[in-house]
C-alpha positions as CSV (number, residue, x, y, z in Angstrom):
1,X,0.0,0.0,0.0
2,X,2.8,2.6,1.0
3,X,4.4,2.1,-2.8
4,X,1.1,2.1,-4.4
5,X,0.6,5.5,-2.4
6,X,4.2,6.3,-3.1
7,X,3.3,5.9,-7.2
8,X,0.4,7.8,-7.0
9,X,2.1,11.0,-5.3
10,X,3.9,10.4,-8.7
11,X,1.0,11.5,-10.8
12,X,0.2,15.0,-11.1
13,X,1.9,17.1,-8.5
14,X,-0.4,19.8,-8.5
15,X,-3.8,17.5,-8.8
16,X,-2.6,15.1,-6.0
17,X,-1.6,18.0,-3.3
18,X,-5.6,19.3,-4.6
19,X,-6.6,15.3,-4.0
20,X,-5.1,15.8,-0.6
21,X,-6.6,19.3,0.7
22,X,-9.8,18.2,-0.6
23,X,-9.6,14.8,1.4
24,X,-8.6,17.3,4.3
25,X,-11.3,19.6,3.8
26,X,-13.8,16.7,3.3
27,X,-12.8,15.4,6.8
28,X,-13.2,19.0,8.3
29,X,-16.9,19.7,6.8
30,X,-17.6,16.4,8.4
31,X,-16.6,17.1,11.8
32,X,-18.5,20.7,11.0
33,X,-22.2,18.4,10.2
34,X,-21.8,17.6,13.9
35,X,-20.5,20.5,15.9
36,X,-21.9,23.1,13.9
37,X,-25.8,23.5,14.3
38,X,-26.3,25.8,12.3
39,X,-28.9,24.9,9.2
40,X,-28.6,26.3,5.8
41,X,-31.5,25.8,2.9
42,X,-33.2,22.8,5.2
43,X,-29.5,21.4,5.7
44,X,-26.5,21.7,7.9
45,X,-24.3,24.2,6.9
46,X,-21.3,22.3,6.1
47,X,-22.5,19.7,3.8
48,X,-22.0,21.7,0.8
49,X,-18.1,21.7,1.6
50,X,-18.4,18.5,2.6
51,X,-20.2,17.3,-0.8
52,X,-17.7,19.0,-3.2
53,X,-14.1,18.4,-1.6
54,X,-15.4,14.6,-1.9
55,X,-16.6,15.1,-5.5
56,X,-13.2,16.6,-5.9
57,X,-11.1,14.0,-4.4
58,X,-12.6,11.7,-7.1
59,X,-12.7,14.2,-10.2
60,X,-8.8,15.8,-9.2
61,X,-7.7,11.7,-8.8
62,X,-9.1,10.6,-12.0
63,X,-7.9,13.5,-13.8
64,X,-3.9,11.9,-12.4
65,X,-4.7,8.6,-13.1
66,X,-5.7,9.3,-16.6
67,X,-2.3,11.3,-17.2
68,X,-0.3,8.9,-15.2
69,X,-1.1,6.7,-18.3
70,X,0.1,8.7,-21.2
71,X,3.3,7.4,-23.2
72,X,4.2,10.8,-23.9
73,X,4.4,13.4,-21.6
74,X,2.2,16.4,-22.8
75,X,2.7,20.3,-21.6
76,X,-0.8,21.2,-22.4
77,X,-2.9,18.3,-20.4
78,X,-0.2,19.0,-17.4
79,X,-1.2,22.8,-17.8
80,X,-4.7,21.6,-18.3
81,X,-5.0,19.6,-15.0
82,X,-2.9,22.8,-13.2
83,X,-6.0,25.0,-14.5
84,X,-8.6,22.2,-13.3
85,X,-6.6,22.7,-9.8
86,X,-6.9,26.4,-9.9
87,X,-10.5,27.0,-10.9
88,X,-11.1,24.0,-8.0
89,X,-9.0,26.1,-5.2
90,X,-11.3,29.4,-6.4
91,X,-14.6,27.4,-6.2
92,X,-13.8,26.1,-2.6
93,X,-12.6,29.0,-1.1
94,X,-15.9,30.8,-2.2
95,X,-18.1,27.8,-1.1
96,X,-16.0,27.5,2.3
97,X,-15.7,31.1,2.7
98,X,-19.3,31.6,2.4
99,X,-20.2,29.0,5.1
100,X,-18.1,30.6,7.3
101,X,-20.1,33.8,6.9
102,X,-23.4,32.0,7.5
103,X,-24.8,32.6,4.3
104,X,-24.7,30.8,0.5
105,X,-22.8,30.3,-1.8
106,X,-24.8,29.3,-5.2
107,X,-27.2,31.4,-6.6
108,X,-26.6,33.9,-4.1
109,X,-26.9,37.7,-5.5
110,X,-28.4,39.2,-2.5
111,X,-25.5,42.1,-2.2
112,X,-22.8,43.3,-4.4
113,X,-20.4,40.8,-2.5
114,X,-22.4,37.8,-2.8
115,X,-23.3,38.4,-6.5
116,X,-19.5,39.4,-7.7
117,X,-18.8,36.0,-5.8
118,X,-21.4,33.8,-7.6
119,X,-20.1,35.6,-10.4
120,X,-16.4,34.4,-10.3
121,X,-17.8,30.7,-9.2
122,X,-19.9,30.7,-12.9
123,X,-16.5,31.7,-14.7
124,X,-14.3,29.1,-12.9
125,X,-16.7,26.2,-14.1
126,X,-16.9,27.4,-17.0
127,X,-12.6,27.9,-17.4
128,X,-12.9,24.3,-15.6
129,X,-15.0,23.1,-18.3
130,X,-13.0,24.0,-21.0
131,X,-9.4,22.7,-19.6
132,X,-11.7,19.5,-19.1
133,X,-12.6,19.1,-22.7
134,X,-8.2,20.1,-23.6
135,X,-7.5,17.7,-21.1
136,X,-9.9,14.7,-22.7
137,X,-8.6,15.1,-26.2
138,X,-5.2,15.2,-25.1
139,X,-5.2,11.5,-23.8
140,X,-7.4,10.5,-26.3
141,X,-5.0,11.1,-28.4
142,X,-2.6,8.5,-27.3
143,X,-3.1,4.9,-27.0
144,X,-3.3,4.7,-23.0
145,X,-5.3,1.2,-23.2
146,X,-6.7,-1.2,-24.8
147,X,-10.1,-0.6,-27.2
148,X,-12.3,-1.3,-24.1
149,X,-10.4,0.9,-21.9
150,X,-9.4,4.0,-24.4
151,X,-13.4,3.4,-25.0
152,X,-14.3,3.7,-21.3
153,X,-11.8,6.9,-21.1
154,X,-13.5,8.6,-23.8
155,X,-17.1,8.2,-22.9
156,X,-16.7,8.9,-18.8
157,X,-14.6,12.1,-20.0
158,X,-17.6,12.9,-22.5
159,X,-20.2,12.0,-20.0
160,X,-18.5,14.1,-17.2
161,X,-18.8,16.8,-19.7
162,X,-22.8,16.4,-20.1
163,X,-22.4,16.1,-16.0
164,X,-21.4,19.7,-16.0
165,X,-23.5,20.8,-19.0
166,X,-27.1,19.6,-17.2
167,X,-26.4,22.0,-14.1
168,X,-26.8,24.6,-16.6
169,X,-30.8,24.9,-16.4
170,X,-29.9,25.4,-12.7
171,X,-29.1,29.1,-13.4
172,X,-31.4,29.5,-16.6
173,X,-34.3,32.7,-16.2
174,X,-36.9,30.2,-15.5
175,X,-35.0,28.7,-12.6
176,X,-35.2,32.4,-10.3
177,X,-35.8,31.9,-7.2
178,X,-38.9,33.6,-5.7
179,X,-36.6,34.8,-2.8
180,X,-35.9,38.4,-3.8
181,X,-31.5,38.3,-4.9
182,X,-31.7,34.3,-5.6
183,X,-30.9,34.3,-9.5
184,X,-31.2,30.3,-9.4
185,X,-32.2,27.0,-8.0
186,X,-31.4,22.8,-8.4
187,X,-34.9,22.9,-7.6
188,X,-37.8,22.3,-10.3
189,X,-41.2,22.6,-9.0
190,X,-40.3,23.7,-5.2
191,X,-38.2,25.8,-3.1
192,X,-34.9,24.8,-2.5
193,X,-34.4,23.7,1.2
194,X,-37.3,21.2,1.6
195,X,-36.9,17.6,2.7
196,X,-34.4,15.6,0.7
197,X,-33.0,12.6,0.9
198,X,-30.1,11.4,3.3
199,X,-26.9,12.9,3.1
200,X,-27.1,14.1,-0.6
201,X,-29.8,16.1,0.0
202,X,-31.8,15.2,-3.0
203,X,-35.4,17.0,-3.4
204,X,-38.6,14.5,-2.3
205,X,-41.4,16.0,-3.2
206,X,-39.7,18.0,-6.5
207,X,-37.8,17.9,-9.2
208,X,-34.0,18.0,-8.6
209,X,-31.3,19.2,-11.3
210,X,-28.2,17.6,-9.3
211,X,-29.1,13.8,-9.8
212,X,-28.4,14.1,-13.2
213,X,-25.4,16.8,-12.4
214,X,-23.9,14.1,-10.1
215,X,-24.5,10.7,-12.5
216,X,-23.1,12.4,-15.4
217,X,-19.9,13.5,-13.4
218,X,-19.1,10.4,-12.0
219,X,-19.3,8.6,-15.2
220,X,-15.5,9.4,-15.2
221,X,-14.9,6.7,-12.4
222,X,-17.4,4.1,-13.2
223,X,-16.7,3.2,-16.6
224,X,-13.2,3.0,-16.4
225,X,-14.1,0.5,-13.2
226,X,-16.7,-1.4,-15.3
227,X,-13.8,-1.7,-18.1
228,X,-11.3,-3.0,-15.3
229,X,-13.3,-5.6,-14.5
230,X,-14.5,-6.1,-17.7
231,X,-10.5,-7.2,-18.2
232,X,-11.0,-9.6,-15.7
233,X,-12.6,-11.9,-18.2
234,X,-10.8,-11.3,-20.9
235,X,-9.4,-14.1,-22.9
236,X,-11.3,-16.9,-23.9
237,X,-14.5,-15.8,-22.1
238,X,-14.7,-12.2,-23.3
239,X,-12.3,-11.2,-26.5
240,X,-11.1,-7.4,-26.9
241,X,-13.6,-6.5,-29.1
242,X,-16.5,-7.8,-27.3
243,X,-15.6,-6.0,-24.2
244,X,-14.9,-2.9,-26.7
245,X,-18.3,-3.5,-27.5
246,X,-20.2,-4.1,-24.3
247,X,-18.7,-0.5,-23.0
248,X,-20.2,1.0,-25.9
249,X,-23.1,-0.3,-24.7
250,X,-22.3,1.0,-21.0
251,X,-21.9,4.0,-22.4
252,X,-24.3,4.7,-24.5
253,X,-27.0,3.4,-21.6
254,X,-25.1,5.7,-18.9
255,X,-25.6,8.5,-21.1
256,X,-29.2,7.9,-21.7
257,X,-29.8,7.5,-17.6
258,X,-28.0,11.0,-17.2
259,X,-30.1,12.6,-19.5
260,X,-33.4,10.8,-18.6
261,X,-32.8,11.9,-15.0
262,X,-32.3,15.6,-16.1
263,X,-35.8,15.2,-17.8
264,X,-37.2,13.6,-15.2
265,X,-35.8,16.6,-13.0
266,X,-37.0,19.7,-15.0
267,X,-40.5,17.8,-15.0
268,X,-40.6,18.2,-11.0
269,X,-40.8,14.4,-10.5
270,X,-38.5,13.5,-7.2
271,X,-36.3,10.5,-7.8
272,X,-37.7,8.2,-6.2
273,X,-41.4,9.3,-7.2
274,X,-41.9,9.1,-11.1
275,X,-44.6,9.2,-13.1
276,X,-45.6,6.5,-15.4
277,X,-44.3,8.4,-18.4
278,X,-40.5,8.3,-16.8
279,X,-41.5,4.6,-15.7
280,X,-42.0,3.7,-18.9
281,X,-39.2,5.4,-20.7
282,X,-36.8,4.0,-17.9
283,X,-38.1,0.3,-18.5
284,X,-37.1,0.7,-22.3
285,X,-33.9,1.8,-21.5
286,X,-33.6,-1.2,-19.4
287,X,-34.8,-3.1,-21.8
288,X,-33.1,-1.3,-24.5
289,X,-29.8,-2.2,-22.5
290,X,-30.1,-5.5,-21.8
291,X,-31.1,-6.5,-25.5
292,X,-28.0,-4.5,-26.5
293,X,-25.6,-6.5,-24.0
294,X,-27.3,-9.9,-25.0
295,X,-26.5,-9.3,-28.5
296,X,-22.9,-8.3,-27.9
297,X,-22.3,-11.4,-26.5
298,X,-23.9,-13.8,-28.4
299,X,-22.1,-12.1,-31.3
300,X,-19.0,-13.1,-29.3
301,X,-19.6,-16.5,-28.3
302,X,-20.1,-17.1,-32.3
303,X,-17.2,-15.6,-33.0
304,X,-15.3,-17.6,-30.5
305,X,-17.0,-20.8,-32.1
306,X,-15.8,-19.8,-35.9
307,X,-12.5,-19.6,-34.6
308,X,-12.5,-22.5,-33.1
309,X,-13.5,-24.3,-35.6
């Protein structure tokens, strides 16, 4: 474990020492849930901080994974990831700064302070965003793994794209808050601050734009993990190109999910409540899916039986 954590310090200096005040801040906001009672749009306080520095940990340490694996060492994905780092350090400091002046952070245009802040958050995504999308072509550009895996690279960094992308409605006109200097809301249907589920904080009786925010972000860690252990039967079982394959069908279904939850969300259905429209649709993406992955892999086991012939 100590060389593995060794190697990894390796990576990307300026994304791992992020990785590491995240994890710090992360365990900070936790210890803040319990000794600081003070509540914040229906929640405590520092779960916001708490929230992000994890999403962080795993967005900053994907990001050095991904460029621990290029052959070819490349100036503009390292400047690319420093850029990720820097937009993530002025997002933090806004979100944690604005906790520790009792008020919020997002959406938050209730004096000249607040609003230039929100301001300078919107134009770090967005400078965030774009290094992203330089940083993706960059090692997509090099043959860092096999067809499943360069596969399961390219879709979780495009999916993690469309993550960011569907918080946009979030600050769209017809998102205003009816609280006079709220220019926003993840909220569709309600207020923001009403009961949501445990620990995320998820909307119950509305729609809620950060299911589909959060799903599309962390595409970036669960196809690469499906393709590892994908890898596991590769071989006889499962040949490259059928495990190519299947995470084109991963893809392509995670994608759909990330956008069907969005919908779902600007309708002002809660998660866990849908309507037998989003039922529906849902089942035929199931459906859809499975059919998809049967095919794959009776495609493979044919092949597998030509060649052994």
């Amino acid at each position: 474990m100590s060389s593995y954590l060794r190697q990894a310090g390796a990576w990307h200096r300026p994304l791992m020492v992020f990785v590491w005040a995240m994890a710090g801040l992360a365990v900070v906001s936790a210890v803040g849930i319990v000794a600081d009672d003070r509540v914040l749009t229906g929640v405590p306080i520092w779960l916001k901080p708490f929230k992000f520095s994890v999403s962080f940990v795993l967005y900053g340490i994907t990001l050095a994974w991904l460029l621990s694996l290029l052959r070819r060492r490349s100036r503009v994905a390292e400047w690319a990831g420093t850029l990720i780092v820097a937009m993530g350090v002025v997002e933090m400091v806004i979100v944690v700064g604005q906790v520790v002046r009792g008020t919020t952070s997002h959406y938050n245009a209730t004096s000249p302070l607040n609003g230039v802040l929100f301001l300078l958050m919107g134009i770090a995504i967005m400078v965030l965003f774009a290094a992203h999308l330089v940083l993706g072509v960059v090692v997509l550009r090099q043959p860092v793994a096999d067809r499943a895996g360069r596969y399961a690279i390219g879709l979780g960094l495009g999916l993690a794209a469309l993550g960011m992308l569907v918080a946009m409605p979030m600050v769209l006109p017809g998102q205003a808050s009816a609280v006079e200097g709220i220019a926003g809301a993840h909220s569709v249907g309600v207020a923001d601050g009403g009961p949501g589920l445990p620990l995320v904080g998820w909307s119950t009786i509305g729609g809620d734009l950060r299911i589909g925010h959060f799903v599309g972000m962390h595409a970036l860690q669960v196809l690469p993990i499906l393709a590892i252990l994908l890898g596991r039967f590769r071989g006889d079982r499962l040949d490259g190109r059928t495990r190519a394959r299947l995470m084109l069908v991963a893809g392509v279904a995670y994608g759909a999910l990330t956008i069907l939850l969005t919908w779902q969300a600007l309708r002002g259905q809660p998660l866990l409540r849908p309507d037998a429209l989003t039922l529906a649709v849902g089942a035929a993406l199931v459906a859809a899916t499975v059919a998809a992955t049967g095919l794959v892999l009776a495609r493979g086991r044919r092949t597998e039986v030509a060649l052994a012939a």
